[in-house]
N, C-alpha and C positions, 0 to 999 in steps of 0.2 A: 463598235461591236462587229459590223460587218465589214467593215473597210479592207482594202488590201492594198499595198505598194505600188502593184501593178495596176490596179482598177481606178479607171476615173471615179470620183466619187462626190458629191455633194461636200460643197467648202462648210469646214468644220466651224460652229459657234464659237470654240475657242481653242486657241493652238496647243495649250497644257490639255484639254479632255482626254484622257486615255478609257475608252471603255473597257468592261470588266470582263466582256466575251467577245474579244477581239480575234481568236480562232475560227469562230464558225465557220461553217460550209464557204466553201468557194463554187463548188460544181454544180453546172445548169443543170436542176431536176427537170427529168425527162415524163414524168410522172404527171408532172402540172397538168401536160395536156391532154391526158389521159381522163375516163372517167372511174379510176384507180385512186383519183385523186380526193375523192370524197373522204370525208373521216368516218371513223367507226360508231357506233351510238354511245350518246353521251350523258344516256339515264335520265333522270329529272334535274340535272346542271342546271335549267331555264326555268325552272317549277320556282311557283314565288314562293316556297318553301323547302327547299329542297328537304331531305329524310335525311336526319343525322344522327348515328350510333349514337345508344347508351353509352355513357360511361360506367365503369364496370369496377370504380370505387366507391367509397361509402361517402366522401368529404368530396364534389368535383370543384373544378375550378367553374366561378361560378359567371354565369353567361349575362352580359348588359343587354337590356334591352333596347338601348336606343342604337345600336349597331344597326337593329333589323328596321326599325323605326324610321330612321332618315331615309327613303328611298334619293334624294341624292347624294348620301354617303357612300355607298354599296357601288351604285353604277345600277342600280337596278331597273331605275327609270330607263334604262334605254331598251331595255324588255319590253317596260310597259309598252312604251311609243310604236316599238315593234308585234307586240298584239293588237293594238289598238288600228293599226293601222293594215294590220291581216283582217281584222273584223271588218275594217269599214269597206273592204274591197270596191273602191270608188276609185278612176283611174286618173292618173297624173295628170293634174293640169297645166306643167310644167313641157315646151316645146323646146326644143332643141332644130328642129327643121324650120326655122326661122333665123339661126344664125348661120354666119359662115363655119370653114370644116375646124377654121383655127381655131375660133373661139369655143366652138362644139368639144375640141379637145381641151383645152384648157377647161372647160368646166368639168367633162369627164374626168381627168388627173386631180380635179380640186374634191370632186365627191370620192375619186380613190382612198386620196391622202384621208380624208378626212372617216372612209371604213377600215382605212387600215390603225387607228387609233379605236374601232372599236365604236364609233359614232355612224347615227342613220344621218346621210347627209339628205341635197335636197334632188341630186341625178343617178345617185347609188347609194337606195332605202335600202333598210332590214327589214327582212319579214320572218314570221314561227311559223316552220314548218313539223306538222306533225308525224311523227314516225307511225306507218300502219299496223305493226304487229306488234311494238312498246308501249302504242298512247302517248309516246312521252316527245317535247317539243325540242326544238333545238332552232338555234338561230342561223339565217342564211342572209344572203346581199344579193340584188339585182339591179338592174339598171332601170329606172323608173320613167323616161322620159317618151316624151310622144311625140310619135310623126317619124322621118326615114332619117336614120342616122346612119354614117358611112359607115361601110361594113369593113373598112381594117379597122377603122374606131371601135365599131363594136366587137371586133374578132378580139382586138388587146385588150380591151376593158375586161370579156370575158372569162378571160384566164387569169387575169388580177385579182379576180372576186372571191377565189377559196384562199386568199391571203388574209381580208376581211373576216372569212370565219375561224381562221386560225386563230387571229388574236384577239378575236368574240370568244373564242372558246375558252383560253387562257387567261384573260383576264376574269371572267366569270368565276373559271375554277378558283383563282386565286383570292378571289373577293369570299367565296363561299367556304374557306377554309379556315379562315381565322377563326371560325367558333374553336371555342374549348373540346367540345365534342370531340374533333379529329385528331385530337392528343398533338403532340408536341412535335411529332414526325413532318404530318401533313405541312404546319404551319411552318417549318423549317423550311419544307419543298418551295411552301407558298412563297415565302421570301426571297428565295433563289427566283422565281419566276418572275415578283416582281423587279429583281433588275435585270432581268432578262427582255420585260419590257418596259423598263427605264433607255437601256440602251436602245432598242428598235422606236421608243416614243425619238428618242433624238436623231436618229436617221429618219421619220419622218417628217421632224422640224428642219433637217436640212435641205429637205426634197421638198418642203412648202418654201421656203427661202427661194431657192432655186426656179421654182414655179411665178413666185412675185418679181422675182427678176425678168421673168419670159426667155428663162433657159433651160426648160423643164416639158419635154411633149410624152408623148405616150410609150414611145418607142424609148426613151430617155427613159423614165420613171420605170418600163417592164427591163430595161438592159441593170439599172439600180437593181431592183426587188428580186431579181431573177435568183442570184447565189442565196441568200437568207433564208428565203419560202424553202427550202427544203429543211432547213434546223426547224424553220416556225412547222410547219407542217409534221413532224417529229416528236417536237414537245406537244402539239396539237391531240396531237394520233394517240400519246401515254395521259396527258389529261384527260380525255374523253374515255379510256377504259378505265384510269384508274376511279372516275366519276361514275360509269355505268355499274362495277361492280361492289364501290362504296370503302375501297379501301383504306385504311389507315393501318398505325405504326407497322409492326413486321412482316404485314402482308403486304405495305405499300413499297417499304423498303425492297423487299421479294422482286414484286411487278419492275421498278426501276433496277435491279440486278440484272434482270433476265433483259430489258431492255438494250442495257449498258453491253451485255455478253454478245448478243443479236445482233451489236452495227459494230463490232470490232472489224469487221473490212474496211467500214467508211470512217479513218483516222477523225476528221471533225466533227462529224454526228456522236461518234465515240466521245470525242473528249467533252460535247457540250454537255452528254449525258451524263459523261463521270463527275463535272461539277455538281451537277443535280444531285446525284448520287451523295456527294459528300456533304451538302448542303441538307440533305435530307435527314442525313444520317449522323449527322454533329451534334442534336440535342439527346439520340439514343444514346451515343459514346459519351455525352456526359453522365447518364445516368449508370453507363455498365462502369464509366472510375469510379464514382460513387460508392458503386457497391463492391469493386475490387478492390475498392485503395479503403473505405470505411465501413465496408457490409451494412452501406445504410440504402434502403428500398426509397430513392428518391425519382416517383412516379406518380403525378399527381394526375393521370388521365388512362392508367393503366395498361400501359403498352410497354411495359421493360418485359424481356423475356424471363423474370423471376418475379415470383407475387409472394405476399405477403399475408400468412393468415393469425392477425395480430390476438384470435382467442385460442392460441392452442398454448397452452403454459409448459411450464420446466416438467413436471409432473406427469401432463396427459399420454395416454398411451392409443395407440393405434389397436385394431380391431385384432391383428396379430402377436399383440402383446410386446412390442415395439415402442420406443420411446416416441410418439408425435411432436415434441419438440426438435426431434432430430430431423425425422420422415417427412413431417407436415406442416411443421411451423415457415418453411421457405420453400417453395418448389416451381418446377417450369410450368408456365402458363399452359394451357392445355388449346386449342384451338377451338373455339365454340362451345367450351365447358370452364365456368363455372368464371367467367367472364375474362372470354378471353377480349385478346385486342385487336381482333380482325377485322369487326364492321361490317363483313359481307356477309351476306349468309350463302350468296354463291359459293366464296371461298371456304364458309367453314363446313358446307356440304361437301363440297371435290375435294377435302385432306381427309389421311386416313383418321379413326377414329383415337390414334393416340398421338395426334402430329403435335407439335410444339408450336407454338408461338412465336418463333426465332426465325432472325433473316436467314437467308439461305449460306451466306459468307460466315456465321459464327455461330452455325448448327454444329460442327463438329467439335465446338468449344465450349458447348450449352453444359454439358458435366461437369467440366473445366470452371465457368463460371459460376456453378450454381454453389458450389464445395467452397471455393475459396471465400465468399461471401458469408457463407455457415461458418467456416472459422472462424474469421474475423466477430462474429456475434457473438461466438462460442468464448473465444480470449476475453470479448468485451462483458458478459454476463459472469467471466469469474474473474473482474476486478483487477485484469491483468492487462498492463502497456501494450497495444498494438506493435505489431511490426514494423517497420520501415516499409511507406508503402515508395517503390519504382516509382524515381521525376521523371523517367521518360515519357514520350507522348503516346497517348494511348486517342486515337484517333482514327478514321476509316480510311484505309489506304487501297489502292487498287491494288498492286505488289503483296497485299496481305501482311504487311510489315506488322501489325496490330498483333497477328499468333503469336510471335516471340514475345511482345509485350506484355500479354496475356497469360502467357507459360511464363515469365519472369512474373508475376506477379501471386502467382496460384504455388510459386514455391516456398515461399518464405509461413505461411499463417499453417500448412497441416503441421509442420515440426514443430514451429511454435506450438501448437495446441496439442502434438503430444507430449513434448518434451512438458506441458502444463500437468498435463496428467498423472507422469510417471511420477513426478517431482510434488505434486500436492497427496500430503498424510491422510486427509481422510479416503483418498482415491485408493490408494497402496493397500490401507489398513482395511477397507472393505471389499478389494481383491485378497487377500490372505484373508477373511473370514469366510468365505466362501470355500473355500478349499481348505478348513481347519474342522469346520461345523458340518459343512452340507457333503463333503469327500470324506468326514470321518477320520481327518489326520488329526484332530484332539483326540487320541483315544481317551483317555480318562473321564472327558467332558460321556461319552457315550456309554463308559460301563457305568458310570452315576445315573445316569438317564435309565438304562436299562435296570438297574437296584430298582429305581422309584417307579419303576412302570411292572417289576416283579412283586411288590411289597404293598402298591397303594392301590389304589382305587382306580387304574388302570383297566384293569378287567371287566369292570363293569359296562353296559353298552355305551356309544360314543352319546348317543343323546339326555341320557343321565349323568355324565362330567360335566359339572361346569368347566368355562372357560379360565378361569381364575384359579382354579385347581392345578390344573396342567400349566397355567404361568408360574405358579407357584412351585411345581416340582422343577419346573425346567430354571425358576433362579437358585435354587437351593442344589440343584445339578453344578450349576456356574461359579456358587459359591464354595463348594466342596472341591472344587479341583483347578489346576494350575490357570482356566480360564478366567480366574475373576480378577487376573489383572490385566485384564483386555479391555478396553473400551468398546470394544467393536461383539465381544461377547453379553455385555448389557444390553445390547439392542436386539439381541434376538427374542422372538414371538414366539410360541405356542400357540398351534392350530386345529382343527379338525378336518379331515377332508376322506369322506366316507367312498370314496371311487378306489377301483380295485387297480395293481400295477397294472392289469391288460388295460383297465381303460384309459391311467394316465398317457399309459402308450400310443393308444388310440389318436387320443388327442392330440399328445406331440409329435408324430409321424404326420399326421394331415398337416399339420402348422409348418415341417419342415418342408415336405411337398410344395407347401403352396406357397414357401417365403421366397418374397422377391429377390435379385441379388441387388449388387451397389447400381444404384440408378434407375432402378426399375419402376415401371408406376403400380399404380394401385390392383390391386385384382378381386374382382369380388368374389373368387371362389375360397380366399382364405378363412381358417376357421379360427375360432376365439380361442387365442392360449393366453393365460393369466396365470402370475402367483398365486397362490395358499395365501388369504389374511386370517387373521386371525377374527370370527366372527359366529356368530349363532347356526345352528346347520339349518337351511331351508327348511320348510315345511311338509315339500313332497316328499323331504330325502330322512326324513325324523325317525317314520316309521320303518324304512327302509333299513336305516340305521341301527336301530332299535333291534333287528332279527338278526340283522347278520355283521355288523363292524364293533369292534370293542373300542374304546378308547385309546388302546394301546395299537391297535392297528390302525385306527383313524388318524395316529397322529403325526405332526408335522410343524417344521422349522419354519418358520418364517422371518423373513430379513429383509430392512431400507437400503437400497446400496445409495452411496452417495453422490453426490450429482460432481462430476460431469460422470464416474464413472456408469452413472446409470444410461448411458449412450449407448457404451461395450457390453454392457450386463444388464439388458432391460428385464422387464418382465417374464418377456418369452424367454428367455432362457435361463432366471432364477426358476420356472418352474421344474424345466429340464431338471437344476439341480433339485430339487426339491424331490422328483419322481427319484435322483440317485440316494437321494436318502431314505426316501422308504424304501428303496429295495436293501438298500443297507442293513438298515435298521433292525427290518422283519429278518432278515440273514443273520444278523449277531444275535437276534433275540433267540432263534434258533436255535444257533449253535450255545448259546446260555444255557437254554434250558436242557439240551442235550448234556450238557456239563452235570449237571445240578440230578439228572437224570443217572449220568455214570457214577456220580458219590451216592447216590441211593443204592447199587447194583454192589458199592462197595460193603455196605451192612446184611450183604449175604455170606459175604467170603465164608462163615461159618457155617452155616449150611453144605455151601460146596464143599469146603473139608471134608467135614465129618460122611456124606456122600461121597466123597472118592476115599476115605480110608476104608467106608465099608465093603466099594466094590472091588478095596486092595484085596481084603482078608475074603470074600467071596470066589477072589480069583488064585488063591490059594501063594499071593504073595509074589516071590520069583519076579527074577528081569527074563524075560527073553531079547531075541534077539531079533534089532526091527524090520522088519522087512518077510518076515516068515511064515511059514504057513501058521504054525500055533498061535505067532505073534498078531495074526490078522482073525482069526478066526476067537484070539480072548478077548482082541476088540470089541467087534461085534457082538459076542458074551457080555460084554461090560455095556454098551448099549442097548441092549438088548434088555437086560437087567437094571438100568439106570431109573431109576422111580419118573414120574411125571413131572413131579416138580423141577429135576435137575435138569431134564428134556427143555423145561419150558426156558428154565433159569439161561441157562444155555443158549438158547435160540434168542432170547430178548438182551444178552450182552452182545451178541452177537452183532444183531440188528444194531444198539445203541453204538457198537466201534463203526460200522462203517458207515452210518448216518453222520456221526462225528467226522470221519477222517473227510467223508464228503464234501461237506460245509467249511472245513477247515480248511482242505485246498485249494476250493471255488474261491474263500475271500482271501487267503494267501495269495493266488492269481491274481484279482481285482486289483488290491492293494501294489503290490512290487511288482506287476506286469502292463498294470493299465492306466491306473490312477496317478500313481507317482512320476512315472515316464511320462506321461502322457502332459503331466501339468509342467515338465521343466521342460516342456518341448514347446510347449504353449508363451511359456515366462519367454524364451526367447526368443518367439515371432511377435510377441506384445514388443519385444524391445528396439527389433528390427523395420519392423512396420512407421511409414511416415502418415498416415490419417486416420481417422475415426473410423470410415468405411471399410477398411483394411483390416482395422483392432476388430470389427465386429463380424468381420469375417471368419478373421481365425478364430475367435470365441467360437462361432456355430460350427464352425468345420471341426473344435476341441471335443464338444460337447457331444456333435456326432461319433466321433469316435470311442469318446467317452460309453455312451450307449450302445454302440458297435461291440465295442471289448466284452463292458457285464452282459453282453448274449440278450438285450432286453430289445436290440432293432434288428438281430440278424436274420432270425428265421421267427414264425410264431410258436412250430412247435416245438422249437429247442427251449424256447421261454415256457412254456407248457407245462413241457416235461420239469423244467426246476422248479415251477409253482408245486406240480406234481410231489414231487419230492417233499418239499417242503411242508406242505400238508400231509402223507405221511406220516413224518419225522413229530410234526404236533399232534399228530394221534397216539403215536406214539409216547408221546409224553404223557399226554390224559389217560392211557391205559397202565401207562409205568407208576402216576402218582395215585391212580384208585386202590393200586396192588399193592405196591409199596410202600407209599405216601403214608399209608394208614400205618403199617407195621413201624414203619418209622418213629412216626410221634408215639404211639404204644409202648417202644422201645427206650424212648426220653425218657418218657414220663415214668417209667419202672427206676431207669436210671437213675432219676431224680429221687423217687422214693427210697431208693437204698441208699442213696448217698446221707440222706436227710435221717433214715433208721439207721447208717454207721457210726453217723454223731451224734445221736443219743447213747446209742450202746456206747461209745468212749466218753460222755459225759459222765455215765453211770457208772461205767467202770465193770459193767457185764461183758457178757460173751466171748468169747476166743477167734482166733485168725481161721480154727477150723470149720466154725459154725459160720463166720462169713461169707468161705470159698464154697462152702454147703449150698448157703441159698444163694449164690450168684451161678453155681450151675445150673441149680433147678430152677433160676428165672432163665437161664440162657437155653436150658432144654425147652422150657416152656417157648420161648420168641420163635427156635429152629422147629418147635411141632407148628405152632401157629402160621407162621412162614412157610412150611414146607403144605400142609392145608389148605394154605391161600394158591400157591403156586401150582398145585394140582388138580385146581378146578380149569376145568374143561373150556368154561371162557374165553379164560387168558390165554391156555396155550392155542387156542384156536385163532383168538386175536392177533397175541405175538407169531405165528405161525402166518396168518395172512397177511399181516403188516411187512413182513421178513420177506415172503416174495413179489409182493408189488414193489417193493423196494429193488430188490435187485432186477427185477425185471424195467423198473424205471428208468434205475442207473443204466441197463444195457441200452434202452431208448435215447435217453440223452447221450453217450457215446457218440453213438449212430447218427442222431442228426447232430453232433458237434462234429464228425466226421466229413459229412454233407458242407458244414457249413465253411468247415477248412477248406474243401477242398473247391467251391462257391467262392472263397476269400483270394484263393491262386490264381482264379480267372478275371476275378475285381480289379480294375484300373487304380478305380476308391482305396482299395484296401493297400499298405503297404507292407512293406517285408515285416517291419515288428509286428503287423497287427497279424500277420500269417503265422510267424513264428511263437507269437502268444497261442494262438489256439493251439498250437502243436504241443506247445510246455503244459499246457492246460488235459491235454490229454495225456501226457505222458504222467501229471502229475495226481492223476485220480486212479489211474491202473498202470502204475510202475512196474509191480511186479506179482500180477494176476491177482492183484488184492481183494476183488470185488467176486464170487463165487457166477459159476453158470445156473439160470433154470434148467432143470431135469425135469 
């Protein structure tokens, strides 16, 4: 180990021995004779127990006790001998000024030899000396003899003696490492060190050879020892910190990194270090192929820098509404959380509180390695062939040869695993239902929805619908229309969820704020986002329910996506969609009843007539000509003159066209400016994209946009204002069907009777064509007196008169902050040219050509 070509050296045992650390040190440390030369503290190394980490699995490897049992298995005994003989503090009976200086040295070189193996001889004892400010012992050599010994004897002996404690120190660490405790790192180190002194035990069997020939004096044996004691005193100096601070796996690894970087000037100190180094780090490297070449967590004392938490299933979801099989089921070890594999508590005090667990050399590979291992589980749990994992070697190099191996290994499993994705049907089939159902591209599935939520038991409040009701209209929707040859349309739920869109907002705004991006660790400030299930409404929210949500406005889609796709599309962001469908929803239902509202306003047309023929013959008939003084001034005559009823008639069509054309452009924009663009823009980065991390990226950044577009995350009071409106537009319907409504069915039901009295009369063979057209005028005069009646009570026109101007006063507010909000979107990094250029069409496409009237 220590030999050199040029160096005389002690005649070898045998001519083939090639030792294993035949580079070491050549150069005289200058050091030695310094008192520099002392080691650093070495903790409870000497404690007849030393303190060993937890292990921080559930199953460890489990610990024999006859290890600790044998005191001469261990080496321990020669602690003991060395207290025992601190305690007795009784002085040497052994004289040395009684022989000559020759033999005085040869016994001094023979109790050398015999501490440089680690043993208390019988002229250079061990003693425990206690450290004053640790308590804690550690072992030392002296010269033990009595009476006057020659002082170059003593002067060499003395500087040979922190050789003794070097390899007191290293053999101790090494014997005290083998527990299971220290994980697999330590004992890796250990083993390096023990042939480290294998070889230095055989340079002392050469130098006791050499001694029984009487060719061996002091000067001899200190020109021997001289190159080596500075490697021993080295490995010395890193055993004793890595003992005092209690290191193990990635934090021991670390301390020997930093070692290794620190003696890069001294080429042989350097390279004893980098063996250690790779010695050390050869059972971690097997466990990161492991988990790169078969994502399997093969760590039985808990020190891989990826853990494993074997209760988080296919299913579970994170606090964020995130899939925890993807987030949580594998992640990096955390330093002093939640078991890490540090051992120190010094060291897991001085890392920040989110440090890794990871050597310092494949910290920048810790994402790199954490991903590629999630695939490979990911491939493995849907029943699909691994990849070809990389024969190259994947091993600790100094050159860092391992990155490329690493990056060839992390390419192959994310393609595999999306190419898995795109390619499995139920993945595909539960991506298009999501954009069929919850985006509203099945129309038909939605005007069937919207018939049964007009016709049934919808209206009534949400805590009086059963759940079973609403499943029932929602299959009987599925079944009536081109959906029910979906399979992925079966699975949809009916739900309740009594929270208004500002608050679903609420909720999914914080959830986005607070979501991590790819890598991120945990944060406690995020808030709970979950889908709609389908389930009984709580009991604080019943009565709540009960005042103010109907069933028809509490209601909600609900959908299982299928696994793996539930990666891309967890929770949190089926609810996103889910909040897109009630906003939907309540907007077609809208603009429904606005419809249903305009064919009531169509059973006046006769009314209106017969009122503008008689303000013809009032105005004494005649065309003028438009634009003229007469022509403006018989206007006004004719308004002026227009009974109440046509005033009101008038003002409430009025209101109903631009409530209508409102709602019709808003979801004509949603539809071909936001929705539809937006998801073929999305299909193409799902296609382009190589990992999961990426698919679910662009999912939330889709989804953002998504909400960006329908005006529901841009501004709150541009969302306000449309809530605004839309309440309105419902009051308006409730005042159009108290007025209306009633004249309507009054109107049937006459209908009905004359039809049912003209088929009698031609059964009988009575009455004429003229007595027919008789009472079908004087039922028709009767509806337009009744009708005109209803229409000029003071109520309605005051109603529809105030509905008419918060409307258009609303619409000018919306405008104005969608104006704000365009021109907010020009300054947006976020935002891009389409999403600019929507708002612009959006405006252009509500007041194209002054459609909407000024307040006066």
């Amino acid at each position: 180990m220590f030999g050199e070509a040029q160096t005389p050296v002690p005649k070898k045992l045998a001519q083939d021995y090639a030792p294993k650390y035949v580079d070491a040190i050549r150069v005289a440390p200058a050091y030695v004779l310094s008192p520099g030369a002392a080691l650093p503290p070495v903790g409870d190394l000497f404690a007849a127990s030393p303190a060993a980490p937890s292990l921080p699995v559930s199953d460890p490897v489990p610990d024999p006790g006859w290890a600790k049992d044998r005191r001469f298995l261990t080496g321990f005994f020669l602690v003991e001998e060395a207290a025992d003989q601190t305690a007795a503090k009784q002085p040497s009976s052994v004289n040395l000024e009684i022989y000559p200086t020759e033999i005085q040295e040869s016994l001094l070189v023979d109790g050398l030899l015999s501490g440089f193996t680690g043993l208390s001889g019988e002229y250079v004892a061990a003693f425990l000396s206690e450290d004053a400010e640790t308590g804690h012992r550690q072992l030392k050599f002296r010269v033990v003899a009595q009476g006057q010994i020659e002082p170059a004897l003593q002067e060499l002996t003395q500087r040979m003696l922190p050789i003794c404690e070097y390899v007191a120190v290293i053999q101790r660490y090494t014997e005290t490492r083998d527990c299971p405790r220290w994980g697999l790192v330590a004992q890796g180190l250990a083993g390096a060190l023990r042939g480290l002194l294998q070889d230095w035990h055989v340079m002392v069997a050469q130098l006791e050879h050499q001694l029984h020939a009487g060719k061996l004096t002091l000067q001899a044996l200190w020109y021997y020892v001289q190159p080596p004691s500075e490697a021993m005193h080295a490995v010395a100096a890193l055993c004793a910190r890595l003992s005092a601070q209690r290191l193990r796996g990635a934090a021991l690894l670390d301390r020997l990194h930093e070692a290794t970087v620190a003696t890069q000037g001294n080429e042989r100190v350097n390279a004893l270090l980098c063996r250690l180094l790779r010695a050390a780090a050869a059972p971690y490297f097997l466990m990161l192929r492991r988990w790169v070449g078969a994502g399997q967590v093969a760590d039985p004392c808990g020190e891989f820098l990826v853990q494993e938490d074997a209760g988080v299933k296919q299913g579970s979801l994170t606090p964020e509404g995130q899939s925890a099989f993807w987030q949580d089921r594998w992640t990096l070890r955390r330093v002093g959380g939640g078991g890490g594999a540090g051992g120190a508590d010094a060291h897991a005090s001085a890392s920040p509180p989110d440090a890794i667990e990871c050597p310092a050399f494949l910290a920048a590979h810790a994402r790199c390695i954490l991903d590629t291992g999630k695939y490979l589980n990911l491939i493995r749990l849907c029943n699909r062939p691994l990849p070809a994992a990389d024969e190259g070697p994947l091993e600790f190099d100094e050159r860092g040869r391992y990155a490329e191996a690493l990056r060839r290994a992390r390419a192959a499993p994310p393609r595999a695993a999306m190419r898995l994705l795109r390619e499995d049907e139920r993945s595909v089939r539960s991506l298009e239902a999501l954009r069929r159902y919850f985006l509203t591209a099945q129309g038909d599935l939605i005007a069937q929805l919207l018939d049964g939520a007009g016709d049934g038991g919808f209206g009534r409040p949400a805590s009086a619908v059963p759940l079973a009701q609403l499943q029932s209209a929602l299959a009987g929707a599925v079944a009536a229309t081109s959906a029910a040859a979906d399979p992925a349309a079966r699975e949809l739920r009916a739900a309740l969820d009594t929270r208004s869109i500002l608050n679903l907002l609420v909720a999914v705004t914080q959830s986005m704020a607070a979501a991590p991006g790819p890598g991120a660790g945990a944060s406690p400030r995020k808030s709970a986002l979950r889908a709609v299930t389908p389930g009984p409404i709580p009991a604080g929210d019943r009565a709540a329910a009960a005042r103010q949500r109907t069933a028809r406005e509490a209601f909600m889609l609900c959908y299982s996506v299928s696994w793996p796709l539930s990666i891309v599309a967890p929770e949190g962001c089926l609810a996103q969609y889910q909040m897109v469908f009630r906003h939907l929803f309540e907007l077609k239902w809208v603009e429904r009843e606005l419809n249903r509202v305009w064919r009531l306003h169509q059973q006046t047309r006769a009314l209106a007539n017969t009122q503008s023929r008689l303000l013809l013959r009032r105005g004494g008939g005649g065309v003028m000509m438009a634009g003229s003084t007469s022509d403006r001034g018989s206007s006004s005559a004719r308004r002026a003159a227009r009974p109440a009823s046509g005033a009101a008639l008038a003002r409430s069509c009025a209101l109903c066209q631009l409530s209508t054309h409102f709602f019709r452009q808003y979801l004509l924009y949603i539809t071909f400016e936001v929705l539809e663009p937006l998801w073929r823009a999305f299909q193409g980065h799902l296609a382009a994209v190589d990992g999961f991390d990426e698919a679910l990226e662009q999912h939330r950044s889709f989804l953002r946009r998504v909400l960006k577009g329908c005006l529901l995350s841009r501004k709150v009071v541009l969302l306000r204002s449309l809530l605004a409106l839309k309440d309105i537009a419902l009051q308006f319907v409730k005042v159009s069907d108290k007025i209306l409504g009633s004249l309507a069915e009054a109107g049937e039901k006459e209908a009905e009777d004359a039809f049912a009295l003209q088929g009698r009369r031609g059964a009988d063979g009575r009455g004429t064509d003229v007595s027919f057209r008789r009472e079908r005028a004087e039922r028709a005069a009767r509806r337009r007196a009744a009708l005109d009646a209803t229409l000029s009570q003071p109520a309605f026109a005051s109603a529809v008169n105030t509905l008419y101007k918060r409307c258009v006063e609303k619409v000018g507010e919306f405008r104005a902050h969608l104006a704000d909000a365009h021109r907010a979107a020009m300054c947006d990094r976020a935002d891009t040219r389409e999403d600019v250029e929507s708002l612009l069409n959006l405006q252009q496409r509500l007041d194209y050509n002054g459609f909407f009237p000024d307040i006066k």
